[in-house]
PATI-533828 format. One record per residue (C-alpha): residue number from 1; residue in one letter; x, y, z negated. Coordinates in nm, 4 decimals. Layout:
<recs>
+-----+--------+----------+----------+----------+
| num | residu |       px |       py |       pz |
+-----+--------+----------+----------+----------+
| NUM |      a |        X |        Y |        Z |
...
+-----+--------+----------+----------+----------+
</recs>
This chain:
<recs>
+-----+--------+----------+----------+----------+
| num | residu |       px |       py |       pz |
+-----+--------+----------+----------+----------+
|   1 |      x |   0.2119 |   3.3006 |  -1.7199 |
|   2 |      x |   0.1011 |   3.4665 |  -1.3660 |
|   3 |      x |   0.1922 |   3.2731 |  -1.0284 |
|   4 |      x |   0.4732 |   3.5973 |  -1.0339 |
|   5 |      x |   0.6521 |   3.5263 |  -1.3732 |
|   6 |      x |   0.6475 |   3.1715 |  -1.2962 |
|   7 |      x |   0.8043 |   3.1866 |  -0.9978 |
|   8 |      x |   1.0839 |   3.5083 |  -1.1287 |
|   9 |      x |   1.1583 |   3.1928 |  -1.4375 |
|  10 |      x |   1.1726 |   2.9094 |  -1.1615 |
|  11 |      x |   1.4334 |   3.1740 |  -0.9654 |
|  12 |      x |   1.6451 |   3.2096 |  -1.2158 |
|  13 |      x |   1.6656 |   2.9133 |  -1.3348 |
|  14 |      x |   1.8043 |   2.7967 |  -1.0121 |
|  15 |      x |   2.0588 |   3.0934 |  -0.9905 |
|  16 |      x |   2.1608 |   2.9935 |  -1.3245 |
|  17 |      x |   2.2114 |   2.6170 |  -1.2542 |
|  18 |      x |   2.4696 |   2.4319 |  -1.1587 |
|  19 |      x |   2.3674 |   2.1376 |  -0.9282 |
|  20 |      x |   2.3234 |   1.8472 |  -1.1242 |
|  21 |      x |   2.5201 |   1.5651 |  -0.9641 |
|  22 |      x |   2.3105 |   1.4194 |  -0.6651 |
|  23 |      x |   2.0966 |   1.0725 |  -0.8024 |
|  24 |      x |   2.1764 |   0.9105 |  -0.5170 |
|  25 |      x |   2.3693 |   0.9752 |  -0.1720 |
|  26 |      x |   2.3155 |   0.7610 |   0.1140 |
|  27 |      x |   2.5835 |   0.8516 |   0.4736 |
|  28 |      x |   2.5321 |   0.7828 |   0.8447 |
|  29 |      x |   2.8199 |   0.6072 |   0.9107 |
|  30 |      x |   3.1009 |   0.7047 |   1.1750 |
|  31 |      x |   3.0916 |   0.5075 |   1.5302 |
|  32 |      x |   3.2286 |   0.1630 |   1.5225 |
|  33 |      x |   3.5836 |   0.1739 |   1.7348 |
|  34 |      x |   3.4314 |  -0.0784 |   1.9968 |
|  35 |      x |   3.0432 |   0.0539 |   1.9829 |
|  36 |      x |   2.8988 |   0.1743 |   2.3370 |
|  37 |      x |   2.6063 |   0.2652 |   2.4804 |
|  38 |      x |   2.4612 |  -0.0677 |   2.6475 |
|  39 |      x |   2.1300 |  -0.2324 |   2.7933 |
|  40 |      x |   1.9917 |  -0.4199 |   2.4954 |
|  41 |      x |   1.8636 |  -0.7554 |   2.4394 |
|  42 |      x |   1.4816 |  -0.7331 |   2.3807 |
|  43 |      x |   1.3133 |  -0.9694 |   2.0664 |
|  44 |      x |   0.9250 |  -0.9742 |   2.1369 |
|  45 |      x |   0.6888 |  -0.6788 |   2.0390 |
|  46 |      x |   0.5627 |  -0.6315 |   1.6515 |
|  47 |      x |   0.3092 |  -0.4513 |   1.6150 |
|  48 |      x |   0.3211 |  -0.1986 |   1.2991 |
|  49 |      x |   0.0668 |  -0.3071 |   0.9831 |
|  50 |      x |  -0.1465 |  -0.0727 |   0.8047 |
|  51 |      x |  -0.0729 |  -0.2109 |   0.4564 |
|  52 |      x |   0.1574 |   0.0692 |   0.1969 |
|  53 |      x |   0.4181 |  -0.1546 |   0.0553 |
|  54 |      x |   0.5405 |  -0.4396 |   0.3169 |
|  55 |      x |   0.7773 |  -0.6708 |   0.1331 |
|  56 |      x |   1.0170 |  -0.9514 |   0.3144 |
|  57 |      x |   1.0519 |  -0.8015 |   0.6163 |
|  58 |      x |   1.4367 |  -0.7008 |   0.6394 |
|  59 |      x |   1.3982 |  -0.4464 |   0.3984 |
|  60 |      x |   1.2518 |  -0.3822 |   0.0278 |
|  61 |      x |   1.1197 |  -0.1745 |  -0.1716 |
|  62 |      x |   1.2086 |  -0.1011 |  -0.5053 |
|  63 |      x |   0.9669 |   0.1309 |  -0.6609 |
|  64 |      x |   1.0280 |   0.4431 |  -0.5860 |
|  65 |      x |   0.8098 |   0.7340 |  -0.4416 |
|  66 |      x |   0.8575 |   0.8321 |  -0.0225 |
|  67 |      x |   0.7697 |   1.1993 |   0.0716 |
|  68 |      x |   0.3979 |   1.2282 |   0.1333 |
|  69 |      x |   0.3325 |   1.5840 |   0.0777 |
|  70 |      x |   0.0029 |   1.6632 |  -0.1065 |
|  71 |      x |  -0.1241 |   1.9656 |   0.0921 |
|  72 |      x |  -0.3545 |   1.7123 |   0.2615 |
|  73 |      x |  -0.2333 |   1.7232 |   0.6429 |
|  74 |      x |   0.0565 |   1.4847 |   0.5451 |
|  75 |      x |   0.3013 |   1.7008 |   0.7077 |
|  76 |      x |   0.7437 |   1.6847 |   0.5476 |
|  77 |      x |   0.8385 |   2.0460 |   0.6042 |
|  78 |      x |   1.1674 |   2.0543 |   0.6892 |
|  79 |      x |   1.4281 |   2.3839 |   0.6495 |
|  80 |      x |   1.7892 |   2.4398 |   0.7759 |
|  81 |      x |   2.0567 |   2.6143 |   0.6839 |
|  82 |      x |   2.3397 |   2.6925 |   0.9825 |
|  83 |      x |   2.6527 |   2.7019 |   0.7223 |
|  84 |      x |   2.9895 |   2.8519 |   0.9398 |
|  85 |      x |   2.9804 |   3.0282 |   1.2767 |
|  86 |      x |   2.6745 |   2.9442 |   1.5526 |
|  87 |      x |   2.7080 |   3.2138 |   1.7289 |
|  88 |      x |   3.0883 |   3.1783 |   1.8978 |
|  89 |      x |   3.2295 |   2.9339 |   1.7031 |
|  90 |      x |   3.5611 |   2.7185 |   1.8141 |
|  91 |      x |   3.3568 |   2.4433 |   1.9825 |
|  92 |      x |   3.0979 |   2.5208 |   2.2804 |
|  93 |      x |   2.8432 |   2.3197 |   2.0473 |
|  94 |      x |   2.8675 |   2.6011 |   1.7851 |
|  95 |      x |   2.6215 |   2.8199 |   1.9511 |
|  96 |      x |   2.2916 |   2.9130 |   1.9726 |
|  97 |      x |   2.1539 |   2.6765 |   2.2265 |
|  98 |      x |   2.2482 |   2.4036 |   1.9638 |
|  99 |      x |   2.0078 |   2.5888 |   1.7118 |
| 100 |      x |   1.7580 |   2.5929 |   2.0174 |
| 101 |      x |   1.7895 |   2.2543 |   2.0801 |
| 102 |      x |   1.7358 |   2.1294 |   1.7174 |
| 103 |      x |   1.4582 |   2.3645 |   1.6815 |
| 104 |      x |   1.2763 |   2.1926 |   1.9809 |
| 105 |      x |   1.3219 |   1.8621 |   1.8721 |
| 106 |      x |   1.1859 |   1.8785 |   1.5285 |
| 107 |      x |   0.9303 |   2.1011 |   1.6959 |
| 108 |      x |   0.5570 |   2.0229 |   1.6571 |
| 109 |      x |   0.5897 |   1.9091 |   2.0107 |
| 110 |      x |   0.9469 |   1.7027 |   1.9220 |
| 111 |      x |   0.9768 |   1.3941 |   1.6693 |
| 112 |      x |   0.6693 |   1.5179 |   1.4682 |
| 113 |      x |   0.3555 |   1.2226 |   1.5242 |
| 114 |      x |   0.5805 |   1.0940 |   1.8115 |
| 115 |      x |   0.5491 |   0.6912 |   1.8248 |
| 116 |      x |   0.9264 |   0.7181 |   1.6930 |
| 117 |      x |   0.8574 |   0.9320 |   1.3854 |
| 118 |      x |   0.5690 |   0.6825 |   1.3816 |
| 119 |      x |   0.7861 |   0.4090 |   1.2588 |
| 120 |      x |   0.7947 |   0.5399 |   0.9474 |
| 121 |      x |   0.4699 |   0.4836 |   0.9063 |
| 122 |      x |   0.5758 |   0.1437 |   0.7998 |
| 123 |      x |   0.6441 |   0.2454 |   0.4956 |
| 124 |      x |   0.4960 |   0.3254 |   0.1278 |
| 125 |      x |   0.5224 |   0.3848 |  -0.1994 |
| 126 |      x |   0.2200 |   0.1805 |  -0.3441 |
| 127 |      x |  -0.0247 |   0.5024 |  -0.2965 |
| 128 |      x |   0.0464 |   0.6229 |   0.0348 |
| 129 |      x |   0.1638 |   0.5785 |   0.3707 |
| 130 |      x |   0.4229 |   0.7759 |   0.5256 |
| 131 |      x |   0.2525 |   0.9818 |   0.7651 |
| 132 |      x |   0.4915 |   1.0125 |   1.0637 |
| 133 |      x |   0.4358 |   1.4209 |   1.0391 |
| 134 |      x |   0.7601 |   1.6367 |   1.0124 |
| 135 |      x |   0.8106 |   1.9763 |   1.1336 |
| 136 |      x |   1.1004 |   2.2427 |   1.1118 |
| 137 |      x |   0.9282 |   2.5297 |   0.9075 |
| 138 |      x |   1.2021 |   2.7771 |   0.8864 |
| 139 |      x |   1.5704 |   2.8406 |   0.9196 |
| 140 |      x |   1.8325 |   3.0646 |   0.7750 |
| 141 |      x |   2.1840 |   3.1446 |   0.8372 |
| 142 |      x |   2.5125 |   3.1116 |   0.5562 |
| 143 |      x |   2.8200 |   3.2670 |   0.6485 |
| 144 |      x |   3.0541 |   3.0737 |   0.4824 |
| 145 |      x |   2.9212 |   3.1550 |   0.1213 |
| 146 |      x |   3.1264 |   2.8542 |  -0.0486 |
| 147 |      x |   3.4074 |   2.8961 |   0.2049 |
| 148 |      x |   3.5613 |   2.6232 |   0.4692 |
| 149 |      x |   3.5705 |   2.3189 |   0.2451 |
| 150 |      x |   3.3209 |   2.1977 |   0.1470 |
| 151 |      x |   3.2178 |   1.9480 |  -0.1516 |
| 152 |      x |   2.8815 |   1.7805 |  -0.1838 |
| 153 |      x |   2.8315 |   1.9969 |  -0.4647 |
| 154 |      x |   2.8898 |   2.2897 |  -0.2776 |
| 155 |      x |   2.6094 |   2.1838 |   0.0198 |
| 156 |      x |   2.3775 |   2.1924 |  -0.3187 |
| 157 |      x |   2.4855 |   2.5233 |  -0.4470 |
| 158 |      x |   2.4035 |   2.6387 |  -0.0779 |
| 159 |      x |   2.0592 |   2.5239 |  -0.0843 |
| 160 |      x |   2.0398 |   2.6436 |  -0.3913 |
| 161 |      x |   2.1375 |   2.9546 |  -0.2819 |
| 162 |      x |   1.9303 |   2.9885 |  -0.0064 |
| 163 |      x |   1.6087 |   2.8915 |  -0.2520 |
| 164 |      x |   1.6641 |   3.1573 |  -0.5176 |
| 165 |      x |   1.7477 |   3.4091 |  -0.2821 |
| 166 |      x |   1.4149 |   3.3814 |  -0.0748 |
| 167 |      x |   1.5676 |   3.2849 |   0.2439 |
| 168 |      x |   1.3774 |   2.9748 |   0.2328 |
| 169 |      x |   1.0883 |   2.8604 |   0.0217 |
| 170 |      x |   1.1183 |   2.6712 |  -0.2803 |
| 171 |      x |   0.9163 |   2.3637 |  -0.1337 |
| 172 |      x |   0.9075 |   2.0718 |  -0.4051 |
| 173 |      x |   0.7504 |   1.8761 |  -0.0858 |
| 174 |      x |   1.0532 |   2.0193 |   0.1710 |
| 175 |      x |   1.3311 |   1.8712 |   0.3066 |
| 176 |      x |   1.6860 |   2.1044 |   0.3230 |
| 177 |      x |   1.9720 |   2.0198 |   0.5719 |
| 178 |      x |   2.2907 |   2.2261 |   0.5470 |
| 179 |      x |   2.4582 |   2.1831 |   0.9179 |
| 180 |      x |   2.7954 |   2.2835 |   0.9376 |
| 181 |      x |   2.9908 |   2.4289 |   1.2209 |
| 182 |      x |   3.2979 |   2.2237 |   1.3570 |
| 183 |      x |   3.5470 |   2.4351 |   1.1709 |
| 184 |      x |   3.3733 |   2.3281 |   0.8303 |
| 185 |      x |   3.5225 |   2.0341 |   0.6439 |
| 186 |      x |   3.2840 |   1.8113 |   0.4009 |
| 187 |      x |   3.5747 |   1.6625 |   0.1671 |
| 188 |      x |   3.3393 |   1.3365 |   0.0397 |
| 189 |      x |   3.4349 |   1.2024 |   0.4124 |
| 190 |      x |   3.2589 |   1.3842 |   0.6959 |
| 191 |      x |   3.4453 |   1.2623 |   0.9999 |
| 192 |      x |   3.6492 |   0.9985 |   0.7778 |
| 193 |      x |   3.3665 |   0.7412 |   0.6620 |
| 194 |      x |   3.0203 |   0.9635 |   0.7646 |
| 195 |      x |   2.8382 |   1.1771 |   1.0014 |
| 196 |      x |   2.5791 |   1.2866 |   0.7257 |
| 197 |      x |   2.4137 |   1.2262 |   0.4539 |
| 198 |      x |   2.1365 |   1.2804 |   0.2146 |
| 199 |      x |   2.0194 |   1.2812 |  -0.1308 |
| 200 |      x |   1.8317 |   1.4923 |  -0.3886 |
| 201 |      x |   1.9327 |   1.7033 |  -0.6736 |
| 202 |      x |   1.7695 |   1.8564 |  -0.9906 |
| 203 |      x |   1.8028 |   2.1962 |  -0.8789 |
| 204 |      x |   1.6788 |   2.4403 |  -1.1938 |
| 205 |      x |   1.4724 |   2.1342 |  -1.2922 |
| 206 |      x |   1.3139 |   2.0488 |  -0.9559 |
| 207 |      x |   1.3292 |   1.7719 |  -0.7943 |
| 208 |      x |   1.5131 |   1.8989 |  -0.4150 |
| 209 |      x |   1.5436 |   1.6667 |  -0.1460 |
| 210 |      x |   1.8278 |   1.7616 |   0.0437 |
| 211 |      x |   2.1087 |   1.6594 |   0.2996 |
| 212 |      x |   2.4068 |   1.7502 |   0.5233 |
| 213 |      x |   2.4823 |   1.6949 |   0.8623 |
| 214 |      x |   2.8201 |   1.8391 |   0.9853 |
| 215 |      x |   2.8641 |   1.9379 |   1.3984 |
| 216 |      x |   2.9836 |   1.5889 |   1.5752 |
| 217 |      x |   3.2312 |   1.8116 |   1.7988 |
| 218 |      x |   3.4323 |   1.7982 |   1.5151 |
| 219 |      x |   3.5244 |   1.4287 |   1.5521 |
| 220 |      x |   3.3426 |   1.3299 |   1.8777 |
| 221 |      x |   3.5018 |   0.9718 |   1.9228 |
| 222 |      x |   3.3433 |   0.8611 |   1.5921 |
| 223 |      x |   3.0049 |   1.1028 |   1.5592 |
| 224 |      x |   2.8973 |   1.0793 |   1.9386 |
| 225 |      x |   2.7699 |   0.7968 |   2.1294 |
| 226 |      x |   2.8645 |   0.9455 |   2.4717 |
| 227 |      x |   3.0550 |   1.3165 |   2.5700 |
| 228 |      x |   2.8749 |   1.3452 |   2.8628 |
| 229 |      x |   2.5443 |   1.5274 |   2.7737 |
| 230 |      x |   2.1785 |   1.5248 |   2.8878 |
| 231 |      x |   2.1449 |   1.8554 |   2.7451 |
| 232 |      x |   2.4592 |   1.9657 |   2.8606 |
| 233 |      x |   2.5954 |   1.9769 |   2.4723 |
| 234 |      x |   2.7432 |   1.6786 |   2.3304 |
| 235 |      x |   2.7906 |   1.7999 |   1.9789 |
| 236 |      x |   2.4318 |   1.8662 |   1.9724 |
| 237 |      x |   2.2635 |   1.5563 |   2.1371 |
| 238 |      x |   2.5573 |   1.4078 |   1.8851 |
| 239 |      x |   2.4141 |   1.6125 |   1.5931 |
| 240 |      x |   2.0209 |   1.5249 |   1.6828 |
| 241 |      x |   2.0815 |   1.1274 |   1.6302 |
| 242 |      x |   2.2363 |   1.1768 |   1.2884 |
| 243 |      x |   1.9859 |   1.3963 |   1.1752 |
| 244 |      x |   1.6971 |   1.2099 |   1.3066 |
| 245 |      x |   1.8997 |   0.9231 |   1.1264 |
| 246 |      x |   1.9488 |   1.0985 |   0.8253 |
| 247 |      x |   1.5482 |   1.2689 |   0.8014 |
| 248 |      x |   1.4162 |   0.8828 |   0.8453 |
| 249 |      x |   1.5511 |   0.7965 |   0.5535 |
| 250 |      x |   1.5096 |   1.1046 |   0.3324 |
| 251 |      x |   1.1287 |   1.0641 |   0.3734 |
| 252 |      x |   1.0912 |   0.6846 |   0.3241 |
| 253 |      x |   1.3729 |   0.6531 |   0.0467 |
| 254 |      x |   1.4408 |   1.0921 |  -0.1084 |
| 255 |      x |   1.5753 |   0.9426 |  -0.4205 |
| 256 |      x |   1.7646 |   0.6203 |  -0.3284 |
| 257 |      x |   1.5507 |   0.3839 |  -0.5255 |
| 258 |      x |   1.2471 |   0.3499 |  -0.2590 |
| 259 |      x |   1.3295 |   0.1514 |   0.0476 |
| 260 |      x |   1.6967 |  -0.0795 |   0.1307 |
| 261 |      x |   1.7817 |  -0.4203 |   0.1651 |
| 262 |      x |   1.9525 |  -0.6393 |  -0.0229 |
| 263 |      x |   2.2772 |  -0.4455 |   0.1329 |
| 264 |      x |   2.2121 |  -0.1199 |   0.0076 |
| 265 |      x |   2.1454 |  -0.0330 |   0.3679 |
| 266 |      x |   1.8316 |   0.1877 |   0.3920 |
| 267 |      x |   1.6207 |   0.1482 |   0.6693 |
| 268 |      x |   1.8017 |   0.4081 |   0.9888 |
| 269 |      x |   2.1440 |   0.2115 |   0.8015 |
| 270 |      x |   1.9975 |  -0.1211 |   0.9315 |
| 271 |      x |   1.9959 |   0.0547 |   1.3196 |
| 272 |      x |   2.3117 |   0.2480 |   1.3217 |
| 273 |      x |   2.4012 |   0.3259 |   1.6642 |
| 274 |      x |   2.2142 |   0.1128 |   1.8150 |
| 275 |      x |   1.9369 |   0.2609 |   2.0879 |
| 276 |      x |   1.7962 |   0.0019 |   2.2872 |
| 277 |      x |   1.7001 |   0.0843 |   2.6613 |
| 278 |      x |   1.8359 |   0.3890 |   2.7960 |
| 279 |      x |   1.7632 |   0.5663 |   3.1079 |
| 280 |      x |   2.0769 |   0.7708 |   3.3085 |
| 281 |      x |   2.0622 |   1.1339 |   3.4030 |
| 282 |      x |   2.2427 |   1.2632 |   3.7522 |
| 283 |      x |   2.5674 |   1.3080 |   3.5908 |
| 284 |      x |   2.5452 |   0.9869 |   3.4389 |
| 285 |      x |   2.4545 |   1.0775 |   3.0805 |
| 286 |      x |   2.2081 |   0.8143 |   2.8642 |
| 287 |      x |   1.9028 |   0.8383 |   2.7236 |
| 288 |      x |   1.6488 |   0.7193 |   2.5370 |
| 289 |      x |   1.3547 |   0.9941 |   2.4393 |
| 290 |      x |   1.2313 |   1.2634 |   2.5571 |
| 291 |      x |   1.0906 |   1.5305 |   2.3667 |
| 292 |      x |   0.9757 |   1.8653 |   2.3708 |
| 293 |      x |   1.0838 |   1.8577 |   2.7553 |
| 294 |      x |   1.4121 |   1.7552 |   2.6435 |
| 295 |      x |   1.6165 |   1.4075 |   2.6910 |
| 296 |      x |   1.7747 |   1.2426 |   2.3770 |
| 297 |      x |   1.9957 |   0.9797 |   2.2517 |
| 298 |      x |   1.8458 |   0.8471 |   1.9482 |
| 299 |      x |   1.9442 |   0.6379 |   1.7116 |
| 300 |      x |   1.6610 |   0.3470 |   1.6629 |
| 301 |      x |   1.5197 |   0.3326 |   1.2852 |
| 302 |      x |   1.3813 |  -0.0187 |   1.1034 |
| 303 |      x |   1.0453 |  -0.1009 |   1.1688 |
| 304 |      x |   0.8993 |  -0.2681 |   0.8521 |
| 305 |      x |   0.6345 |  -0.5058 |   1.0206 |
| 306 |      x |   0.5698 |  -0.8557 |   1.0509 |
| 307 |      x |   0.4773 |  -1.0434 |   1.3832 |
| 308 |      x |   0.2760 |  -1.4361 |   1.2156 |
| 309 |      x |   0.2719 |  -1.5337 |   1.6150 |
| 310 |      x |   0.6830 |  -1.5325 |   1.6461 |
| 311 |      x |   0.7849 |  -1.5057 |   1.2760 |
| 312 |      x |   1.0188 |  -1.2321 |   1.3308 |
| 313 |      x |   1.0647 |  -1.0351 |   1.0523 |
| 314 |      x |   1.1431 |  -0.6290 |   1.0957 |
| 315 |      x |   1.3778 |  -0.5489 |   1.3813 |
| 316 |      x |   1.5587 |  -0.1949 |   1.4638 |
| 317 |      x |   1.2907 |   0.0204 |   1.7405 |
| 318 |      x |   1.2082 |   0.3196 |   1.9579 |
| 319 |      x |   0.8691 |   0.3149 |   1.8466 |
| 320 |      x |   0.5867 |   0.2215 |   1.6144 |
| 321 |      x |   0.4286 |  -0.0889 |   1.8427 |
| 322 |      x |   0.7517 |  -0.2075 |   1.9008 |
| 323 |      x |   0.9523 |  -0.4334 |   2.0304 |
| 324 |      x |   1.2687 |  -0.4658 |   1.8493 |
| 325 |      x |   1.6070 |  -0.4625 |   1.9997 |
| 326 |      x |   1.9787 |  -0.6107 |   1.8707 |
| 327 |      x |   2.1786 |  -0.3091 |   2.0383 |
+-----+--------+----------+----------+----------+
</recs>
């Protein structure tokens, strides 16, 4: 067949399809009750090894494949869809300057090669390193195509959706977050036992990595670390440490049988709301990155590394060279 009838067959295939039930789903959990923002307690530095598959170190890995694309610069793209109202929704947060602030923090100049992306670089599938490169490659909009309530199997018809219709790429190497506005319900437990999740799907017979992250204004006391924002958004600061939560793991364990421990916690799991030394803005907001001229609060993610001068084992960090913190 031509690159054209190939791609009209993959199309319709995926309008024909019904979502296969996802393989796999792993959730950021909700806020503890008693969880705060506090100064951490500081375990010595680790610096990161250079070998693919680390074993014993907090976490394992159980033979599955992590996301290192094949187009040679290493790079995850990643693609989102705004499902609900951005524009003027009911909360502040569902606006524009959310989508501006996600776009500029997995910006080329945000998370992507930053020494916290770099953390993942810690991890392997036996072949390859991940590379530490991600980068937002497009976005599209969904006006409530599958309505208010949502299902999980609905967030994969969306992506779907959004696939066969050519608002986004069909990217066998991409990574597709549906992010709800706060008058969206996910009925699997957003706001009840989650802030997001993520998965894959055989979508039309291709393997889609995708995920959902729902706006924290929805349920601020368990999606939020703090209401008082260095961006002057809460729901989005709230919305960029799940998702940098959730995009950690979907590139160092897509399919749910790469990289967990002995828990079934995958590796951002293993630092959940936790986010070591912060610094305070004027009006007293935290923070613990900054990116893309922005300041964030971001949850820490599992460094897989070994330390043979203190024995320590993996700890939860802000960066690639360490050191590891309890809180």
């Amino acid at each position: 067949m031509t690159r054209s009838a190939i791609s009209a067959v993959v199309a319709l295939a995926l309008a024909m399809a019904v979502p296969a039930v996802a393989q796999k789903r792993h959730y950021a959990p909700t806020r503890p009750a008693d969880s705060a923002v506090a100064e951490p307690e500081t375990i010595e530095p680790v610096p990161a090894k250079s070998e693919v598959v680390i074993p014993g170190n907090g976490i394992d890995y159980h033979g599955g494949l992590v996301m290192t694309p094949t187009s040679g610069d290493g790079i995850v793209n990643l693609y989102f869809i705004w499902y609900g109202n951005w524009t003027n929704g009911p909360r502040a947060s569902d606006s524009q300057y959310t989508r501006d602030l996600m776009s500029a923090l997995f910006s080329s100049t945000g998370l992507n090669n930053s020494a916290y992306e770099k953390i993942n670089q810690s991890y392997g599938d036996g072949k390859n390193n991940v590379t530490g490169s991600m980068v937002l490659i497009k976005q599209t909009a969904d006006n409530y195509s599958r309505g208010k309530i949502l299902r999980d199997s609905d967030v994969e018809k969306v992506v779907a959706n959004a696939i066969t219709t050519g608002a986004l790429p069909n990217d066998s190497h991409g990574l597709y977050f549906v992010l709800s506005s706060s008058d969206v319900a996910e009925t699997s437990g957003f706001c009840v036992k989650y802030c997001g999740w993520h998965s894959s799907a055989n979508l039309g017979g291709l393997d889609i990595k995708l995920g959902f992250v729902g706006n924290p204004d929805r349920c601020p006391s368990l999606c939020e670390a703090q209401t008082t924002s260095p961006n002057g958004n809460s729901g989005a600061d709230g919305m960029a440490s799940v998702l940098a939560h959730e995009t950690q793991e979907s590139v160092n364990d897509p399919d749910g049988n790469a990289w967990y421990d002995a828990d079934g916690n995958e590796s951002s799991d293993k630092c959940a709301w936790k986010f070591g030394p912060t610094q305070t803005t004027s009006d007293g907001a935290r923070y613990n990155l900054t990116l893309a001229n922005y300041h964030w609060l971001i949850q820490l993610n599992w460094l897989n590394s070994y330390d043979p001068a203190t024995g320590q084992r993996g700890g939860c960090a802000l960066n690639a060279g360490g050191p590891f913190y309890q809180r």
